[in-house]
DRENTOR-613032 format. One line per 5 residues: their letters; for each residue z, x, y of N, C-alpha, C, CB. Coordinates in nm, 2 decimals. Atoms other than C-alpha are relative to their C-alpha. Glycine has a CB too. Example, Ala and Ser with C-alpha at 12.3 -4.5 7.8 and 13.67 -1.06 7.14 Angstrom:
% DRENTOR-613032
AS	0.00/0.09/-0.12/0.78/1.23/-0.45/0.00/0.09/0.12/0.12/-0.10/0.00 ~ 0.00/-0.09/-0.11/0.71/1.37/-0.11/0.08/-0.08/0.11/-0.14/0.04/0.05
***
This chain:
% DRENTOR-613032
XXXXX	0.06/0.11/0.06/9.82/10.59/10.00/0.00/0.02/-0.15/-0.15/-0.02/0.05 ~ -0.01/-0.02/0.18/9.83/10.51/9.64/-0.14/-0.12/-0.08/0.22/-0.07/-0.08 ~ 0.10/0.12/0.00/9.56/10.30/9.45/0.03/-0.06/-0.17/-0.18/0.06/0.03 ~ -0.01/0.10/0.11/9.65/9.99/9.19/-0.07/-0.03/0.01/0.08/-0.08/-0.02 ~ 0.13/0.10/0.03/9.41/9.86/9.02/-0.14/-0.02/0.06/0.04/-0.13/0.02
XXXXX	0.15/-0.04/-0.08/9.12/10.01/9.22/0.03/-0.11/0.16/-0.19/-0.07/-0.13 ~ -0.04/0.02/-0.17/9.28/9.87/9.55/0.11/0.06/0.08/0.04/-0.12/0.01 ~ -0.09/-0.10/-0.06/9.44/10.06/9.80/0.13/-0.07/0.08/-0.08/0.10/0.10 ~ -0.11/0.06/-0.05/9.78/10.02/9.90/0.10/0.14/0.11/0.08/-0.09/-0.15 ~ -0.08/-0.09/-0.07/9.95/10.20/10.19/0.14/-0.03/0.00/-0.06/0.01/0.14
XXXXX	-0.14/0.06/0.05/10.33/10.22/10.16/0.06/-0.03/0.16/0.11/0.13/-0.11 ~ -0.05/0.04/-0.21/10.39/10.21/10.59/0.02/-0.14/-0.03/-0.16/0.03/0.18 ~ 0.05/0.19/-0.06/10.24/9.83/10.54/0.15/-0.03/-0.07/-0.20/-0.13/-0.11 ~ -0.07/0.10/0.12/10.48/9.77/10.22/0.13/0.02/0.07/0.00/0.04/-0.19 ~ -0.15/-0.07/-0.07/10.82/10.00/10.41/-0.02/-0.10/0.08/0.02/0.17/0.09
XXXXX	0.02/0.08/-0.12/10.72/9.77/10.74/0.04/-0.14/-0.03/-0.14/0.00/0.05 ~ -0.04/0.19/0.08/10.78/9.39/10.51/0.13/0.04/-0.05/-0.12/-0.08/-0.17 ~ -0.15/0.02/0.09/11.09/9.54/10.35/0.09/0.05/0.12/0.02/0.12/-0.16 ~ -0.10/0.05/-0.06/11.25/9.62/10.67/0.03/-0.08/0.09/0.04/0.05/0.01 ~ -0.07/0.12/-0.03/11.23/9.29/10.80/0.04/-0.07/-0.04/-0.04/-0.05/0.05
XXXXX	-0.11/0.08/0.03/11.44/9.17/10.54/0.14/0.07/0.06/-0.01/-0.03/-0.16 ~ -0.16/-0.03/-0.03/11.83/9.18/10.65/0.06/0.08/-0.08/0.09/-0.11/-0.01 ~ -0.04/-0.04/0.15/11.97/9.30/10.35/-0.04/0.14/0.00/-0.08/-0.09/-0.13 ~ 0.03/-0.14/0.03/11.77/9.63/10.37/-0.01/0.09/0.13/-0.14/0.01/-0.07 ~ -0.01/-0.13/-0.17/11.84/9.93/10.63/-0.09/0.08/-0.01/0.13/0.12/0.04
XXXXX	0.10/-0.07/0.03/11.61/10.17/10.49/-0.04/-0.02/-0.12/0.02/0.11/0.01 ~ 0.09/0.04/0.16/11.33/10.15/10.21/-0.15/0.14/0.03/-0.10/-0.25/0.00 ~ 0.10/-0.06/0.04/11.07/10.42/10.07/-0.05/-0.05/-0.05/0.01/0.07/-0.04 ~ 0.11/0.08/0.09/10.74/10.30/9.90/-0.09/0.14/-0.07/-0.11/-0.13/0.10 ~ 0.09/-0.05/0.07/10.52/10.53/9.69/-0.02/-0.02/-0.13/0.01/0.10/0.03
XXXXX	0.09/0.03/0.11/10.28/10.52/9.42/0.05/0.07/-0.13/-0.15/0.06/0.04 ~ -0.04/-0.08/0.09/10.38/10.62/9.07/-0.11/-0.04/-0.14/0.16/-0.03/0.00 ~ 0.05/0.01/0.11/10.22/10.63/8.74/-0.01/-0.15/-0.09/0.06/0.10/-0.06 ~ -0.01/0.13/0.04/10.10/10.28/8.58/-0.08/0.04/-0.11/-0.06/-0.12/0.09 ~ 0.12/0.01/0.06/9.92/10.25/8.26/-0.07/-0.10/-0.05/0.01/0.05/-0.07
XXXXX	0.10/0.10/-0.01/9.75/9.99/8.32/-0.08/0.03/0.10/0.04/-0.13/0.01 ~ 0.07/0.06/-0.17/9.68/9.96/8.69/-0.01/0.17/0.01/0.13/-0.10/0.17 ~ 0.04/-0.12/-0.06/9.65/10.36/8.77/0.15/0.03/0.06/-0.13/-0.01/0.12 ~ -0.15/0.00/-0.08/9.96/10.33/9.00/0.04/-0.17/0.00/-0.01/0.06/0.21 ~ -0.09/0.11/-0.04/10.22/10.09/9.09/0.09/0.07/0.11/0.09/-0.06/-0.12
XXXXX	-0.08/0.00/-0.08/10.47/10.05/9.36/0.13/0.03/-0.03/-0.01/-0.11/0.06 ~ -0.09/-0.03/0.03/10.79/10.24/9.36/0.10/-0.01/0.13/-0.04/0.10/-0.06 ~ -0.07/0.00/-0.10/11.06/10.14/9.63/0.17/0.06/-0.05/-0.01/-0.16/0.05 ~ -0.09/-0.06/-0.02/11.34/10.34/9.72/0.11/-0.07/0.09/-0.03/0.11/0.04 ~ -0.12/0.09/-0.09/11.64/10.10/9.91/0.14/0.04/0.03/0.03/-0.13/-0.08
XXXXX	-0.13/0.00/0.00/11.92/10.17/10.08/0.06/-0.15/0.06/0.04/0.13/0.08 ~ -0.04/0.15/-0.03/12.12/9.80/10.13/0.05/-0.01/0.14/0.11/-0.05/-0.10 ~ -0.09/0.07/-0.06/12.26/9.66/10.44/0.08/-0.07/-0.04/-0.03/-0.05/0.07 ~ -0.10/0.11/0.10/12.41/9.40/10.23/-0.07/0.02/-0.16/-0.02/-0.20/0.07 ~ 0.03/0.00/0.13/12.41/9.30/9.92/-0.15/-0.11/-0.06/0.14/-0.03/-0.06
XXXXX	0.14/0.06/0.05/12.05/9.19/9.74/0.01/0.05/-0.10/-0.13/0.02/0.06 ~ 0.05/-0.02/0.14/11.90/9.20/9.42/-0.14/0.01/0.03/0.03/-0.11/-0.11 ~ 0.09/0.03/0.01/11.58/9.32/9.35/-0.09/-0.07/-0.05/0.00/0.04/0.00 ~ 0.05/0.09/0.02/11.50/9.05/9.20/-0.07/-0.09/0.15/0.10/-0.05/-0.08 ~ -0.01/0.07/-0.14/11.54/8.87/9.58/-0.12/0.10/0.05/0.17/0.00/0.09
XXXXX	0.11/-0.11/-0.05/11.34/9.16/9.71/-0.15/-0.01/-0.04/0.05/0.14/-0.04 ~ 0.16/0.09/0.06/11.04/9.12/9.49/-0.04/-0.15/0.03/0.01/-0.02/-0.15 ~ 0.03/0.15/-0.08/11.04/8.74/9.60/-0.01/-0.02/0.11/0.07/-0.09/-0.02 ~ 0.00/-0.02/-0.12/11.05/8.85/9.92/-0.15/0.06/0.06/0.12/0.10/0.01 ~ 0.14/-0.05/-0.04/10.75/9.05/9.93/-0.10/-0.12/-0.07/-0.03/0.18/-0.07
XXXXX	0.09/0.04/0.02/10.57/8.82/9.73/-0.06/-0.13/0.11/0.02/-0.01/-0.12 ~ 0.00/0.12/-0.14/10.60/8.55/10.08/-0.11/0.14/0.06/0.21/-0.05/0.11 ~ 0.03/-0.09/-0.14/10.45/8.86/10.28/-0.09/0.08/-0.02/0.12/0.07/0.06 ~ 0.08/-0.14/0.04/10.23/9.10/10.06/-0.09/-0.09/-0.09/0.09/0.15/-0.09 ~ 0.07/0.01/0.15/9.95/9.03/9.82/0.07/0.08/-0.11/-0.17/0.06/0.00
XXXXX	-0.07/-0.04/0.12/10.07/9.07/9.47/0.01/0.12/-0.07/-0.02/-0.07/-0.08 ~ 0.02/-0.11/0.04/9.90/9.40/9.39/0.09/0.11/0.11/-0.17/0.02/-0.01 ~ -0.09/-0.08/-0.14/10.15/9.54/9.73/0.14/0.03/-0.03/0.00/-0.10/0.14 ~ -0.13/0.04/0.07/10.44/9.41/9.56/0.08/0.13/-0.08/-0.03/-0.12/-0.10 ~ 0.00/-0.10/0.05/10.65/9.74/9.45/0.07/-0.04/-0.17/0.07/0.09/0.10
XXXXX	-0.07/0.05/0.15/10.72/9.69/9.04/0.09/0.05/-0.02/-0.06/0.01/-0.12 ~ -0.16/-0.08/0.01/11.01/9.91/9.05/0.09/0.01/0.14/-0.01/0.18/-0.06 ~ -0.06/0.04/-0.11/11.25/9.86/9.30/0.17/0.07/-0.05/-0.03/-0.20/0.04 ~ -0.12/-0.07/0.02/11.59/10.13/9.30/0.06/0.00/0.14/-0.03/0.15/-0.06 ~ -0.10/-0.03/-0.11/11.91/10.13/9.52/0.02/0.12/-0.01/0.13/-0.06/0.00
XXXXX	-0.04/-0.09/-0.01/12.01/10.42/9.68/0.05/0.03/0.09/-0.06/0.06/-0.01 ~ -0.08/-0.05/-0.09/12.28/10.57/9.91/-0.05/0.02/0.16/0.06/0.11/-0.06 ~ 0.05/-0.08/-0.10/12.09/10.77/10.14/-0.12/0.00/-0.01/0.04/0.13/0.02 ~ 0.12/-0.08/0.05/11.72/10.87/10.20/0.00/0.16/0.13/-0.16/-0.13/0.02 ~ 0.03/-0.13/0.00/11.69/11.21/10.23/-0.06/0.06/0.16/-0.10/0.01/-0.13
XXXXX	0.08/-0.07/-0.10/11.58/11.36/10.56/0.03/0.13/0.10/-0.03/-0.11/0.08 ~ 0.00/-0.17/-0.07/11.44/11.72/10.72/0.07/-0.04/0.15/-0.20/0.11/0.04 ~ -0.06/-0.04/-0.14/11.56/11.86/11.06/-0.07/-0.11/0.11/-0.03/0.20/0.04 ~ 0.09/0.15/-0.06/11.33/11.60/11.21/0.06/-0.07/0.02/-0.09/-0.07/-0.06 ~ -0.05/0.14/0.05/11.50/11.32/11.09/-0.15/-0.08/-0.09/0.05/-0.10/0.17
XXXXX	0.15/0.04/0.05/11.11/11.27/10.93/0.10/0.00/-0.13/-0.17/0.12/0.01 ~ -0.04/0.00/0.17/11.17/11.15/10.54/-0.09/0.05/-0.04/0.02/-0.12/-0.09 ~ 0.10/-0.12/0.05/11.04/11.42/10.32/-0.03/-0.07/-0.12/0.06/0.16/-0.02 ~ 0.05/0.18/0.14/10.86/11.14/10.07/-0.08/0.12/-0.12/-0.21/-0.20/0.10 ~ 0.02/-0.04/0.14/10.74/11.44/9.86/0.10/0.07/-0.04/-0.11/0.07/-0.02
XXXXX	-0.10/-0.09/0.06/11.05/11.60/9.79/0.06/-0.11/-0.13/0.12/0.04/0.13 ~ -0.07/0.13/0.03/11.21/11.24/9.74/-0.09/-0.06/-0.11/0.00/-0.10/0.14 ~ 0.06/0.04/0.10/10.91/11.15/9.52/0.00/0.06/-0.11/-0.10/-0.02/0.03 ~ 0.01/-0.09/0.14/10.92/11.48/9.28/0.12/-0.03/-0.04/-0.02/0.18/0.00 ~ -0.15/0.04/0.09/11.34/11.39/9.23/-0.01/-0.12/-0.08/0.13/-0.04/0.09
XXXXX	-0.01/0.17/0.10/11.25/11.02/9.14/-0.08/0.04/-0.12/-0.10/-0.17/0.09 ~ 0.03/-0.04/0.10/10.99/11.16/8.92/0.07/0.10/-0.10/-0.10/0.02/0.03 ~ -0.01/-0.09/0.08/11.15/11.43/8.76/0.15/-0.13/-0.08/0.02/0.18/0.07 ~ -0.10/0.05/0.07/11.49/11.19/8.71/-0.03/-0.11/-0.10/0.08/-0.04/0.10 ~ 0.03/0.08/0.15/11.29/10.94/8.53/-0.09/0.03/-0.06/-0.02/-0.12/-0.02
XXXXX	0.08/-0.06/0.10/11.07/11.19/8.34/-0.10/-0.06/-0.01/0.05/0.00/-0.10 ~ 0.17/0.04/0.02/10.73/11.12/8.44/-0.05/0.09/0.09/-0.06/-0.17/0.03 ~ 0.08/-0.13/0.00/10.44/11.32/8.47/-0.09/-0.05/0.10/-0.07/0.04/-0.14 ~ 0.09/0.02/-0.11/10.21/11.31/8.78/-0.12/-0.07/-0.08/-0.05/0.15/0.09 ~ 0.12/0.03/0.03/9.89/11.12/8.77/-0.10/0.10/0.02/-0.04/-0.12/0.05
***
């Protein structure tokens, strides 16, 4: 759980709306540094087809309250996963952070 704007937002609910669009095969959601809101929504996408996050964001806003809505929204190949097959969302979350140089809340 991550909390915008002094409301809590779990990323299962936000992962669960993004993959009943077509377009998306797999999607990560976690919280990242806002300075405004505390956090914001950070989605990780890998495509079935081709979308824009643009479309994606308009997508959630049919299906999520607006503070659910992830404000950064990145394609990606693969997501990452242990011997499980579980996705390791803090490994995956320290690379996104460290690759775009930001600092934990």
């Amino acid at each position: 759980m991550y909390i915008s704007g002094g409301e809590n937002v779990y990323p299962v609910e936000v992962e669960r709306v993004l993959l009943q669009h077509e377009a998306i095969k797999e999607a990560v959601v976690f919280g990242i540094p806002h300075e405004k809101w505390g956090e914001c929504g950070a989605a990780l996408i890998v495509k079935a087809q081709e979308v824009s996050s643009d479309e994606i964001k308009a997508y959630c806003l049919e299906k999520l309250a607006k503070f659910k809505v992830p404000s950064e929204i990145h394609f990606i190949d693969t997501v990452p996963k242990g011997d499980t097959g579980k996705i390791d969302r803090k490994t995956l979350k320290k690379s996104f952070m460290i690759q775009r140089n930001i600092g934990e809340v």
